[in-house]
C-alpha positions as CSV (number, residue, x, y, z in Angstrom):
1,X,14.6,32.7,-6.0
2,X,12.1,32.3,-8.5
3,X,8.4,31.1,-7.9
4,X,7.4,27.4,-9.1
5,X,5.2,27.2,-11.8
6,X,1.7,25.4,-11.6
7,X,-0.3,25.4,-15.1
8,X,-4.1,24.0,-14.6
9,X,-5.5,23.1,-18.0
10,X,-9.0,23.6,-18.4
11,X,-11.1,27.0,-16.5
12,X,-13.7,25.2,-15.2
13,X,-15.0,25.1,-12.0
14,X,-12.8,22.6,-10.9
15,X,-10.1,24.2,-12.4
16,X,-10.4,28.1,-11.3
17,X,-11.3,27.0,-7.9
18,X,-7.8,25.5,-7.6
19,X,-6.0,28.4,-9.4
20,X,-8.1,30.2,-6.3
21,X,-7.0,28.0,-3.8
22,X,-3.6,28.3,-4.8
23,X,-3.5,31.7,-5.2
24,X,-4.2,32.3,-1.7
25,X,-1.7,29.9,-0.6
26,X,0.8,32.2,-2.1
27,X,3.0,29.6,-3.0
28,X,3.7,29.7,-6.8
29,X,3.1,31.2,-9.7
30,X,-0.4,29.6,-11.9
31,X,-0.9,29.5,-15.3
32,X,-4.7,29.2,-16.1
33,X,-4.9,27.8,-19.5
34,X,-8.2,27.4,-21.6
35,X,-9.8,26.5,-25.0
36,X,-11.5,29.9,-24.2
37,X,-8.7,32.2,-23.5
38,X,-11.1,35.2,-22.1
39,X,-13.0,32.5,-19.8
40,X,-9.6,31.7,-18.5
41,X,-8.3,35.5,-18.5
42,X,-11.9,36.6,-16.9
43,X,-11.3,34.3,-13.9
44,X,-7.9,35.2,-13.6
45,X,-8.9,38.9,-13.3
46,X,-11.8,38.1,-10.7
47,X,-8.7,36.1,-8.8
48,X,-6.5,39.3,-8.7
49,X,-8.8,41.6,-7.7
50,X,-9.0,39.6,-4.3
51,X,-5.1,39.7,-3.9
52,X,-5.4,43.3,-2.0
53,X,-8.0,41.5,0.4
54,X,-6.1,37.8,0.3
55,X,-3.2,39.6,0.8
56,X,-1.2,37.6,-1.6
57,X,1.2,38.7,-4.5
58,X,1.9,35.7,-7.0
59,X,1.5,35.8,-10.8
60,X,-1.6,34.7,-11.7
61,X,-2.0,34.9,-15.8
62,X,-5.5,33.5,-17.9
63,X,-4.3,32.0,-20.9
64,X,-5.3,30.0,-24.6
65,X,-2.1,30.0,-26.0
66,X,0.1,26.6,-24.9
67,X,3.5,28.1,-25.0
68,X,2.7,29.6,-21.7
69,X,2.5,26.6,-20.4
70,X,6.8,26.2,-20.6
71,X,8.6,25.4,-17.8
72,X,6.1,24.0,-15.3
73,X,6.7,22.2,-12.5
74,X,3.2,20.9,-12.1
75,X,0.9,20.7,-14.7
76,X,-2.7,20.1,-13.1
77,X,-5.2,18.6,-16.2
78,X,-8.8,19.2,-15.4
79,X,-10.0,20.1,-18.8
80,X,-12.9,17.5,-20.4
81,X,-16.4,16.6,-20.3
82,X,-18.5,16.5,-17.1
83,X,-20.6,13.9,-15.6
84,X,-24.2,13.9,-16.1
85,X,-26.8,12.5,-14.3
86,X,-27.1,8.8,-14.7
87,X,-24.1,8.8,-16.8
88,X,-21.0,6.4,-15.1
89,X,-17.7,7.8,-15.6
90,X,-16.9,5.0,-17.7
91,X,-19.4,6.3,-20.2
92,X,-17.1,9.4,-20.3
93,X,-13.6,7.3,-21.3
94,X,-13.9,7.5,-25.4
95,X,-14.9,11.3,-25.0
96,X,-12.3,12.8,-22.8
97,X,-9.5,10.4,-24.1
98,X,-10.1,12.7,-27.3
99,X,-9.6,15.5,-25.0
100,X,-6.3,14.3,-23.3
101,X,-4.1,13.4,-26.6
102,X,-3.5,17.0,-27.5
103,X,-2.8,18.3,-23.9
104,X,-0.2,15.7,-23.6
105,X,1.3,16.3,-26.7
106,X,1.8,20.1,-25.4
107,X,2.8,18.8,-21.8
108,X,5.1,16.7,-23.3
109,X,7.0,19.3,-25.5
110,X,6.9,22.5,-23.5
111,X,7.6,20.9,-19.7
112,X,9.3,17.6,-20.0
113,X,10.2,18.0,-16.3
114,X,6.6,18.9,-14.8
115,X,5.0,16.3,-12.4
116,X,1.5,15.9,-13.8
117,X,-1.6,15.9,-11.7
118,X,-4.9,14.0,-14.1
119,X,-8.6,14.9,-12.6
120,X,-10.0,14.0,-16.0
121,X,-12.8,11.5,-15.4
122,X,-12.6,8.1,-15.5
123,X,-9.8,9.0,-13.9
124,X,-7.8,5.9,-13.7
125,X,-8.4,5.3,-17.2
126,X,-7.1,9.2,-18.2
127,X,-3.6,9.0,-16.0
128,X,-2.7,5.9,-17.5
129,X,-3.3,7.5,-20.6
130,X,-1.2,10.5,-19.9
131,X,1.4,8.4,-18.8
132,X,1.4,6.6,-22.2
133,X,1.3,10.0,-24.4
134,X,3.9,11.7,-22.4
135,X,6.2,9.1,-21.7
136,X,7.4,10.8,-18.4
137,X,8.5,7.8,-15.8
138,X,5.6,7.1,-13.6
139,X,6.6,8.9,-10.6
140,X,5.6,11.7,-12.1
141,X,2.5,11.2,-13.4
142,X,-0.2,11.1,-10.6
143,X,-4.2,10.8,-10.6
144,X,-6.6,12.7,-7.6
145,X,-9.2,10.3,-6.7
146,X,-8.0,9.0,-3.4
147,X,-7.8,12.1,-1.4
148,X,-11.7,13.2,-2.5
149,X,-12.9,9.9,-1.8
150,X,-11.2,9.3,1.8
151,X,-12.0,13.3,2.9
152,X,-15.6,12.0,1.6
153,X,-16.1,9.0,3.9
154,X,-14.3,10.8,6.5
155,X,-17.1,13.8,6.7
156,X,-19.3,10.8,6.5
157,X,-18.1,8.9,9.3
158,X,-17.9,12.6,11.0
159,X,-21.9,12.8,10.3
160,X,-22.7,9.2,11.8
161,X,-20.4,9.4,14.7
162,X,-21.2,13.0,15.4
163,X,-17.5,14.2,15.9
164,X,-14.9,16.0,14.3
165,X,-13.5,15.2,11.4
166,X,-10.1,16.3,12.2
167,X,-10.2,13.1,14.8
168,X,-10.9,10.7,11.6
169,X,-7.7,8.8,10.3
170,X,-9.0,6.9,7.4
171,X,-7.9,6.0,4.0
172,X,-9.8,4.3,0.6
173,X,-7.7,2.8,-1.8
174,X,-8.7,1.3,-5.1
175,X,-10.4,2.9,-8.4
176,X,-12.6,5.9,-8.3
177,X,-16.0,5.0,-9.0
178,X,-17.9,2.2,-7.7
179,X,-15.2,-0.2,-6.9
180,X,-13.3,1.9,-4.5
181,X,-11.5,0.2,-1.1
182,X,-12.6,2.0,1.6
183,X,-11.0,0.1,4.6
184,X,-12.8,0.4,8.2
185,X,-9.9,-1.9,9.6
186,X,-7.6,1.4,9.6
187,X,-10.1,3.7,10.1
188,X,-9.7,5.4,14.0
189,X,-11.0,8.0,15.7
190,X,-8.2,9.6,18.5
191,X,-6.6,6.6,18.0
192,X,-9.9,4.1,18.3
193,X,-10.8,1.7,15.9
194,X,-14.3,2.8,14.1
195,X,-15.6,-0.5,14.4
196,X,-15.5,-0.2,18.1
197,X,-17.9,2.3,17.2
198,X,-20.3,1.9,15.0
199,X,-22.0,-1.3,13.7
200,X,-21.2,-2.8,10.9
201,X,-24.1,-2.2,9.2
202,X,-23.6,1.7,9.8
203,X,-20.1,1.7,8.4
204,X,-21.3,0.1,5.4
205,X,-24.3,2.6,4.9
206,X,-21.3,5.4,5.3
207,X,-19.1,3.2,2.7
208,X,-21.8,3.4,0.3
209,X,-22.7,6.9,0.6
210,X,-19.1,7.4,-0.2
211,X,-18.7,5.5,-3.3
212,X,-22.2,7.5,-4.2
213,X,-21.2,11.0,-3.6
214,X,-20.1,12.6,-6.6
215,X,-23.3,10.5,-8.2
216,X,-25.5,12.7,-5.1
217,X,-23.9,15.8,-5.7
218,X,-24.5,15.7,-9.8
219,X,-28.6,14.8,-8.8
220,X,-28.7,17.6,-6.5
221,X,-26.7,20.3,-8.6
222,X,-27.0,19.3,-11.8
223,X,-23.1,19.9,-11.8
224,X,-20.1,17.5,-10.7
225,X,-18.6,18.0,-7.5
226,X,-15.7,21.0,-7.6
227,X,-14.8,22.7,-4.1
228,X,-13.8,19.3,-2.8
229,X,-11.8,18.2,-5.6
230,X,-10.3,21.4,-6.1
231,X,-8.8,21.4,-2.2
232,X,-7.4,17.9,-2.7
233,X,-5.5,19.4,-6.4
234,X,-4.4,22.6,-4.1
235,X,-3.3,19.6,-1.4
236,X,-0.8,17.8,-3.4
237,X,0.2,20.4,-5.6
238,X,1.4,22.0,-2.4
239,X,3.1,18.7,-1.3
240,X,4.7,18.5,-4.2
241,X,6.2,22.5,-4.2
242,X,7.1,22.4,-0.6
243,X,8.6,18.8,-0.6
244,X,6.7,17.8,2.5
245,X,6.4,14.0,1.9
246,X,2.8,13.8,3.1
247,X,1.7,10.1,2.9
248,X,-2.0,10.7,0.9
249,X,-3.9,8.1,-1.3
250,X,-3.2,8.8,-5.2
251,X,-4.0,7.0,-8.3
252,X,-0.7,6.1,-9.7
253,X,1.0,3.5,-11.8
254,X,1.4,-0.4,-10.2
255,X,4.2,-2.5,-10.8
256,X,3.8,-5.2,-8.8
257,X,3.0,-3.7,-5.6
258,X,-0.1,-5.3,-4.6
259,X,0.3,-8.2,-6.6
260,X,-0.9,-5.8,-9.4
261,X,1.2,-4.6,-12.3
262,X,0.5,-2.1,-15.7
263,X,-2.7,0.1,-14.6
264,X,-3.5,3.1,-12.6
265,X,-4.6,2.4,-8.9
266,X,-5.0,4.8,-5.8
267,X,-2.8,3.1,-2.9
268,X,-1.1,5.1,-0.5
269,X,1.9,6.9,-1.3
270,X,4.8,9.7,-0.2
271,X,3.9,12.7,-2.4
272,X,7.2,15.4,-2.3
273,X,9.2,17.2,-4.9
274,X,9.7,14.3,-7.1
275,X,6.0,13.1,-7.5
276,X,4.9,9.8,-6.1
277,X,8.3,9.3,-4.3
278,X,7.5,5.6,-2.4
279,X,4.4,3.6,-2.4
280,X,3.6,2.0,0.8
281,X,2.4,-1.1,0.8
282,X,-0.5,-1.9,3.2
283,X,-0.8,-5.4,5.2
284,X,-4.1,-5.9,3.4
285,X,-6.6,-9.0,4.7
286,X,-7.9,-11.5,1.4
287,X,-11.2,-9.6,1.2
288,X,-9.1,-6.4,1.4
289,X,-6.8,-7.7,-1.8
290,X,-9.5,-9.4,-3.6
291,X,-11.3,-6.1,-3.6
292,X,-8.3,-4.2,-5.2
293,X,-7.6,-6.8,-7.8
294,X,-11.7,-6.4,-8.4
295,X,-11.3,-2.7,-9.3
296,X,-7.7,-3.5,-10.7
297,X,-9.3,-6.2,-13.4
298,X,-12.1,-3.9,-14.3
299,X,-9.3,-0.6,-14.9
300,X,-7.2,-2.7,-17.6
301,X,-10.3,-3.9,-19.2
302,X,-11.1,-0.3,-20.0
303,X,-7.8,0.7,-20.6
304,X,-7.6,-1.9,-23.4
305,X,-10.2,0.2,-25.2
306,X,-7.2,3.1,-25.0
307,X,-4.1,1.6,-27.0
């Protein structure tokens, strides 16, 4: 049978890490599509030329040119402006809204049956967005905040409680930025709550390191974050191909779950072959639901500035 198809738009450093990290995964063919096709096709090569060490054998192709984009199954956006220091990702929506309309209008024509991944930045702001231009039915258009953020405050929480990460079950919820829902309550560690833990106080100095962290990274690099982001793209792109339901935090499109309806919000959902197949609804407590409705309210006043 033939390959899937992934296309990543935009050959950034977000971007060609995850045509990297798919490319050694082995799992589908990847389109690497740029505003600069020889960026794109330079990357590509540098990719290939590891295939004989990686040991893998997909079609890997650097591209300008939209019509290669046809036929995808997942198209992964990354393309648009960066962060800069001191600069919110709010400041960013006006810019890289500009940069979204003509991508979707390509997505929309060439693969009118690809599930769409947004990284663009503010990130609820651009899926809801490409939701709107495409027109595609929500399930299949799907924002990456939630699994960054939660693998953030889980290496946090891995720092503070000096243990493996892999022992962390945690989730966060909400917008990505500053009004993000971590939630201590299901946090465990081999099955212990974290708040039998560590103090109060310490969990909250890990929450707000979290909700900092791309903010740290940009301060320290002079460069927004990319290996992390670009594992959690590779992470559902390859739930998606292989149909493996895995129950991950995404930004994605509220109708009334949560008591919230019309924006973009990361909640927990089943991510297989169809996109975001179920939402699960969490038992929330009031602070827990009043803090989603906080980063809810603030989402649709920005999005207002959009249509």
């Amino acid at each position: 049978m033939p390959r899937k198809k992934v296309t990543i738009v935009g050959a950034g450093r977000v971007g060609s890490t995850t045509a990297q990290l798919l490319a050694y995964k082995d799992i589908c063919d990847i389109v690497l599509l740029n505003r600069t096709p020889e960026t794109a096709m330079g990357i590509v090569l540098d990719i290939k030329e590891s295939a004989p060490i990686e040991g893998f054998d997909c079609n890997i192709k650097g591209t300008g040119d939209y019509a290669d984009i046809r036929d995808s199954d997942i198209i992964i956006i990354t393309a648009g402006a960066q962060r800069k220091e001191g600069q919110s990702r709010d400041e960013l929506l006006k810019i890289n809204a500009d940069v979204m309309r003509p991508i979707c209008e390509k997505v929309k024509k060439l693969s009118p049956n690809a599930v769409v991944i947004v990284l663009t930045n503010p990130l609820d702001q651009m899926v809801y967005l490409a939701k709107q231009l495409t027109g595609f039915p929500k399930q299949r258009v799907i924002g990456m905040a939630g699994i960054l953020d939660t693998s953030r405050y889980k290496e946090f929480l891995s720092m503070a409680l000096g243990t493996s990460v892999n022992d962390i079950s945690a989730m966060v919820l909400g917008s990505h930025g500053d009004l993000m829902v971590p939630l201590p309550r299901f946090t465990t560690v081999a099955g212990v709550p974290v708040t039998d833990l560590l103090t109060a106080d310490k969990i909250q100095n890990v929450i707000e390191h979290t909700k900092n962290a791309g903010a740290e990274i940009i301060k320290l690099e002079k460069s927004s974050a990319f290996y992390a982001p670009a594992s959690a793209l590779a992470l559902m792109a390859e739930s998606i191909l292989a149909d493996s339901k895995r129950m991950l935090p995404c930004s994605v499109y509220l109708d009334g779950e949560y008591g919230i309806r019309g924006v973009f919000l990361g909640v927990p959902i089943v991510l297989g072959a169809k996109g975001a197949e179920k939402i699960i609804e969490l038992k929330l407590d009031k602070g827990e639901k009043e803090a989603l409705k906080k980063a809810a309210g603030a989402i649709s006043a920005m999005v207002k500035q959009l249509v």
